[in-house]
N, CA, C and O atoms as CSV, one atom per row, in Angstrom:
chain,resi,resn,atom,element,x,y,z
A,1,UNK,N,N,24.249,29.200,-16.796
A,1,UNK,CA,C,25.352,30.103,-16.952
A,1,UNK,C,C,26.355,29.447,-17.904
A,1,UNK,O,O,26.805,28.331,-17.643
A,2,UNK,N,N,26.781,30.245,-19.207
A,2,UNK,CA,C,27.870,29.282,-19.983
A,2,UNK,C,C,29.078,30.092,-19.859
A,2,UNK,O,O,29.311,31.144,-20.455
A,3,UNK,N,N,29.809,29.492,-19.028
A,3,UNK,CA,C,31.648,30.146,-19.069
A,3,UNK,C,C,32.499,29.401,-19.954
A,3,UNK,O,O,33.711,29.300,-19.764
A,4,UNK,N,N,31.805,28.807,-21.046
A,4,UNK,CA,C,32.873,27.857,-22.060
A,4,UNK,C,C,33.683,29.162,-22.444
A,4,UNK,O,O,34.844,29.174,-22.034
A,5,UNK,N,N,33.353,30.013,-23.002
A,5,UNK,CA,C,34.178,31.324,-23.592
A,5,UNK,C,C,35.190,31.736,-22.806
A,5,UNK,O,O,36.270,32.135,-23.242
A,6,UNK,N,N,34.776,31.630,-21.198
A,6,UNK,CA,C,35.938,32.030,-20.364
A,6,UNK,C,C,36.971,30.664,-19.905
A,6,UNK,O,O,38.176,30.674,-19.653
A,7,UNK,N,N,36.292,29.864,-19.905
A,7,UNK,CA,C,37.465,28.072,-19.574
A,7,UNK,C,C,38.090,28.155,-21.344
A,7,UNK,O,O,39.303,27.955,-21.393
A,8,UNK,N,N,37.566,28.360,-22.430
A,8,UNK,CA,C,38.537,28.122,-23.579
A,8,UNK,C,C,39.841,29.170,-23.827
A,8,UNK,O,O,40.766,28.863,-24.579
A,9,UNK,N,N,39.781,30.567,-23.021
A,9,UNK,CA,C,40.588,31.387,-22.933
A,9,UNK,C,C,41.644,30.608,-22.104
A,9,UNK,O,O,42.569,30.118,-22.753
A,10,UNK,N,N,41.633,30.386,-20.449
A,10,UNK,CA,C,42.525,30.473,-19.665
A,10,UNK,C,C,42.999,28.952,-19.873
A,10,UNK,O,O,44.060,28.675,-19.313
A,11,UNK,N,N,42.339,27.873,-20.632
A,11,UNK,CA,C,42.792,26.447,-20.472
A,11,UNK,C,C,42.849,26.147,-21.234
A,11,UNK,O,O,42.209,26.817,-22.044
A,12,UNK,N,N,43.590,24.932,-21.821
A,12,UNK,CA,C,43.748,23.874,-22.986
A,12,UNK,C,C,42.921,22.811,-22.882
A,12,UNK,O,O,42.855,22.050,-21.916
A,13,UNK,N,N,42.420,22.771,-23.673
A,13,UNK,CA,C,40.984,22.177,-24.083
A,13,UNK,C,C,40.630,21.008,-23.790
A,13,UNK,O,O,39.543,20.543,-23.447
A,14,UNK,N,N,42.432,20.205,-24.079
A,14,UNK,CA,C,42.260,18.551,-23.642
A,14,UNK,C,C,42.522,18.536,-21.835
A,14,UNK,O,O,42.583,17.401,-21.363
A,15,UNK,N,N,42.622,19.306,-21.175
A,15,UNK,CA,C,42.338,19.540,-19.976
A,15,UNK,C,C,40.922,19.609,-19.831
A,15,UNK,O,O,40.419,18.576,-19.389
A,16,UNK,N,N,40.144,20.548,-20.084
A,16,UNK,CA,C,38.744,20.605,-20.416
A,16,UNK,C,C,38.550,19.563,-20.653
A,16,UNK,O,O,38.312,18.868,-19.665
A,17,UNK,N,N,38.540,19.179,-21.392
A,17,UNK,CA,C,38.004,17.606,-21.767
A,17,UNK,C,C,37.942,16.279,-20.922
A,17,UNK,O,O,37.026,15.460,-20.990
A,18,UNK,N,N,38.955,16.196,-20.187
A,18,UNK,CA,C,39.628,15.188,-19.216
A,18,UNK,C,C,38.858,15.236,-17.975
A,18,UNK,O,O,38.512,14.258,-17.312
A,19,UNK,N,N,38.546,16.854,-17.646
A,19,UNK,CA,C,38.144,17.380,-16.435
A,19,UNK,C,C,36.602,17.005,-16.546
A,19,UNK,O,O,36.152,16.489,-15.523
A,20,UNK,N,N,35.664,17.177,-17.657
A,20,UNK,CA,C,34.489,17.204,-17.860
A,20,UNK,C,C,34.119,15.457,-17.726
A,20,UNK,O,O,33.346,15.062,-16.853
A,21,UNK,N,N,34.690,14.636,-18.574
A,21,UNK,CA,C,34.894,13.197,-18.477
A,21,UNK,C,C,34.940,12.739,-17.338
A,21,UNK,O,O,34.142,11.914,-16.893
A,22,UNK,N,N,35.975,13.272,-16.676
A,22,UNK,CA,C,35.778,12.758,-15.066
A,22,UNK,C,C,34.774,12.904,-14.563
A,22,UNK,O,O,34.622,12.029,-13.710
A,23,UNK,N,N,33.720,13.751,-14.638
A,23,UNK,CA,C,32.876,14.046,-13.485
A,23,UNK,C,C,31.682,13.608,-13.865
A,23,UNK,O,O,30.708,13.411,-13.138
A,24,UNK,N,N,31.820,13.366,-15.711
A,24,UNK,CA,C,30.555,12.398,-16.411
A,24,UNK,C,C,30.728,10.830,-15.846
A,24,UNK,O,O,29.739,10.097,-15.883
A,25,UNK,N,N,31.692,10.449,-15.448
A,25,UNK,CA,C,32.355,8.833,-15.025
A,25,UNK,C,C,31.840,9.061,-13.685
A,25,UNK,O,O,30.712,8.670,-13.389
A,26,UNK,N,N,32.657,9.724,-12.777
A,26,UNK,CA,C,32.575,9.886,-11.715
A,26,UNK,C,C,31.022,10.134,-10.630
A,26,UNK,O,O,30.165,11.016,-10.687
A,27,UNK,N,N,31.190,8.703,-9.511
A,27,UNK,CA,C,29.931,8.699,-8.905
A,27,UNK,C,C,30.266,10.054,-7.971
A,27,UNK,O,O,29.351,10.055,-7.148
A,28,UNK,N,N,31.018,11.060,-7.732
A,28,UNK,CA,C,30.867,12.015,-6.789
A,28,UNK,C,C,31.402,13.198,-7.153
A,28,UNK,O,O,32.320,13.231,-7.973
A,29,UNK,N,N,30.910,14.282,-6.607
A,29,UNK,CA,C,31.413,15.463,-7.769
A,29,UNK,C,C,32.476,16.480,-6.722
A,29,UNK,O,O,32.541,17.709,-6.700
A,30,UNK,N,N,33.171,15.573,-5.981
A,30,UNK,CA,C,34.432,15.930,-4.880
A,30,UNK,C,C,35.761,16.466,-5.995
A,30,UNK,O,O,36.446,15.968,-6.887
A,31,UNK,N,N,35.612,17.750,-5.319
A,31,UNK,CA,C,36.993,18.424,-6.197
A,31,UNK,C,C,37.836,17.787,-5.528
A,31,UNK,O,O,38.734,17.572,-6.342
A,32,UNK,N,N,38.250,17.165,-4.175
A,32,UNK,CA,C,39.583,16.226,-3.783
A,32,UNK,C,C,39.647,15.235,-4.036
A,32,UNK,O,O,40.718,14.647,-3.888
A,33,UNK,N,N,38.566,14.613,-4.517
A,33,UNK,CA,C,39.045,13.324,-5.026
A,33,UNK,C,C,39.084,13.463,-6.364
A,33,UNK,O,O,39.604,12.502,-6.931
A,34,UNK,N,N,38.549,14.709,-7.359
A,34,UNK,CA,C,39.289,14.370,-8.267
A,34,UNK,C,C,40.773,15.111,-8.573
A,34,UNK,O,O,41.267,14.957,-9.690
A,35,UNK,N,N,41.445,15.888,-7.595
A,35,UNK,CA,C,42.126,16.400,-7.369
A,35,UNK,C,C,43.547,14.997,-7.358
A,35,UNK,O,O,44.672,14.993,-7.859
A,36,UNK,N,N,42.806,13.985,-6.561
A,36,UNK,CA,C,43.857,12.614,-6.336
A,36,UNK,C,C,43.679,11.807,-7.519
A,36,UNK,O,O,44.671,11.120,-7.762
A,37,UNK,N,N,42.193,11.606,-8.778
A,37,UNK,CA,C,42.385,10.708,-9.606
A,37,UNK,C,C,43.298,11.415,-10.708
A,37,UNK,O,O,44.180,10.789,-11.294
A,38,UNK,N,N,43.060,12.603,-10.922
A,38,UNK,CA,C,43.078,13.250,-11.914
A,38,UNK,C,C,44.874,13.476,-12.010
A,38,UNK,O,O,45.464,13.502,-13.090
A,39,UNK,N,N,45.633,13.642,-10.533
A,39,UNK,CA,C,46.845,14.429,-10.733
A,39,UNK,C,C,47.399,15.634,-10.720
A,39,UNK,O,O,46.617,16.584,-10.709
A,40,UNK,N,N,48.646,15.873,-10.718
A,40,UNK,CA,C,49.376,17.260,-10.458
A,40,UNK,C,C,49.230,17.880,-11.585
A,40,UNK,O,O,49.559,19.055,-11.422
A,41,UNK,N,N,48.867,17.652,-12.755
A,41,UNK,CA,C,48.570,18.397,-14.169
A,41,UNK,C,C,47.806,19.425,-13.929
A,41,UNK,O,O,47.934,20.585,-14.320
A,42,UNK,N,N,46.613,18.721,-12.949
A,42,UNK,CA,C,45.576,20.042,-12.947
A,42,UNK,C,C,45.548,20.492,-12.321
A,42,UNK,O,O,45.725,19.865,-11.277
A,43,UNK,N,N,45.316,21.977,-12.168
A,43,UNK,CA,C,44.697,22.628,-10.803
A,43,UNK,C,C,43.844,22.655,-10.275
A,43,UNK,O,O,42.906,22.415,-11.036
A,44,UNK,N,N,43.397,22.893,-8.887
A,44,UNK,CA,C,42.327,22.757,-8.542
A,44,UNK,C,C,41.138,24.146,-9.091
A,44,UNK,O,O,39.921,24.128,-9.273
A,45,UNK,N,N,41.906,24.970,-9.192
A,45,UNK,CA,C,41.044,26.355,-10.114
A,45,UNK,C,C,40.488,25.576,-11.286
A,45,UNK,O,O,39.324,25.917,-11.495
A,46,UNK,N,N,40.861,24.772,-12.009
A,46,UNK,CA,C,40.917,24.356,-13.601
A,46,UNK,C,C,39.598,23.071,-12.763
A,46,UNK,O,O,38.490,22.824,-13.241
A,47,UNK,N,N,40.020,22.623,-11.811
A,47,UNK,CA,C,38.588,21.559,-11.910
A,47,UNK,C,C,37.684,22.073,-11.500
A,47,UNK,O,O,36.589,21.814,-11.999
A,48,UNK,N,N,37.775,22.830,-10.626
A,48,UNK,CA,C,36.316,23.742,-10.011
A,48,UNK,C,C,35.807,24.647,-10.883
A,48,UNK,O,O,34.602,24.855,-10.742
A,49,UNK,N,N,36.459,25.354,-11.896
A,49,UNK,CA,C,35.526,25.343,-12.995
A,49,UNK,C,C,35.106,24.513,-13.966
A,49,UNK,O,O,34.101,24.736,-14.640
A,50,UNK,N,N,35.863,23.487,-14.098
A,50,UNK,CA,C,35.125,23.023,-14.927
A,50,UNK,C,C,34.241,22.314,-14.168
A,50,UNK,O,O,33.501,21.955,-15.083
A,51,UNK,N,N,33.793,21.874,-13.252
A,51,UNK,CA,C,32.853,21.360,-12.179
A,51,UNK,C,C,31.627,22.047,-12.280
A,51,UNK,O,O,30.554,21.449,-12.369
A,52,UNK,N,N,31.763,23.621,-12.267
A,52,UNK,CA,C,30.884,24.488,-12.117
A,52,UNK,C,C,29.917,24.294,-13.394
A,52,UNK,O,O,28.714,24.033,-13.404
A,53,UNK,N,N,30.964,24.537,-14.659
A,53,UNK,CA,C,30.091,24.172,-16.203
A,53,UNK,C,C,29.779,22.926,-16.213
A,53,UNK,O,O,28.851,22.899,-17.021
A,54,UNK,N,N,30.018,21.382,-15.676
A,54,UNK,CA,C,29.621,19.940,-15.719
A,54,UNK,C,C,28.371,20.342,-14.729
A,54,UNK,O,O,27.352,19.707,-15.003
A,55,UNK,N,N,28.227,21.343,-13.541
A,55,UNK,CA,C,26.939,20.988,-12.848
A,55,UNK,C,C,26.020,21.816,-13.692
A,55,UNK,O,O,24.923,21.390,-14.054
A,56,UNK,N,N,26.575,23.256,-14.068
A,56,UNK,CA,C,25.349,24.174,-14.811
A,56,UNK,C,C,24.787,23.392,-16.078
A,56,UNK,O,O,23.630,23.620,-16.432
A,57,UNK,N,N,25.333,22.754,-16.561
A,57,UNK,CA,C,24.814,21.370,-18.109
A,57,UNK,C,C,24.154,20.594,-17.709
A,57,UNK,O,O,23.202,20.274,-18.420
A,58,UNK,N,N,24.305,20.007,-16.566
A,58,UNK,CA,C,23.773,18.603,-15.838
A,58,UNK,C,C,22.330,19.321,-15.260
A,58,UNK,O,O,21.297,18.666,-15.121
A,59,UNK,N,N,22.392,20.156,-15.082
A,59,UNK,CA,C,20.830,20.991,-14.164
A,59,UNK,C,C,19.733,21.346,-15.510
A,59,UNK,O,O,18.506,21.318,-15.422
A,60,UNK,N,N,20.414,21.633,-16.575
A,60,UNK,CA,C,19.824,21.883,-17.358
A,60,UNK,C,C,18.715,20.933,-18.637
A,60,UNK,O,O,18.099,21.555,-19.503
């Protein structure tokens, strides 16, 4: 499933970017913990999608 078209509408990109990085680094794919590395910048809407597009890439 590719929602890049719909995450480049509602977000800024270097968010995207930050969010995707994390979860390429990251040994666990916990939206609360990256909710605590990541900070109040992001939302948790903004990591769980981008979570969703880091797992649909990663399966593929």
């Amino acid at each position: 499933m590719n929602i890049d078209y719909f995450l480049t509408e509602i977000m800024d990109e270097d968010h995207l970017l930050d969010i995707y990085d994390y979860f390429k680094k990251s040994e666990t794919d916990s939206v609360e913990k990256a909710l605590d590395e990541l900070g109040p910048d992001f939302s948790e809407d903004e990591i769980r999608l981008v979570r969703i597009k880091f797992i649909s890439e990663m399966a593929n």
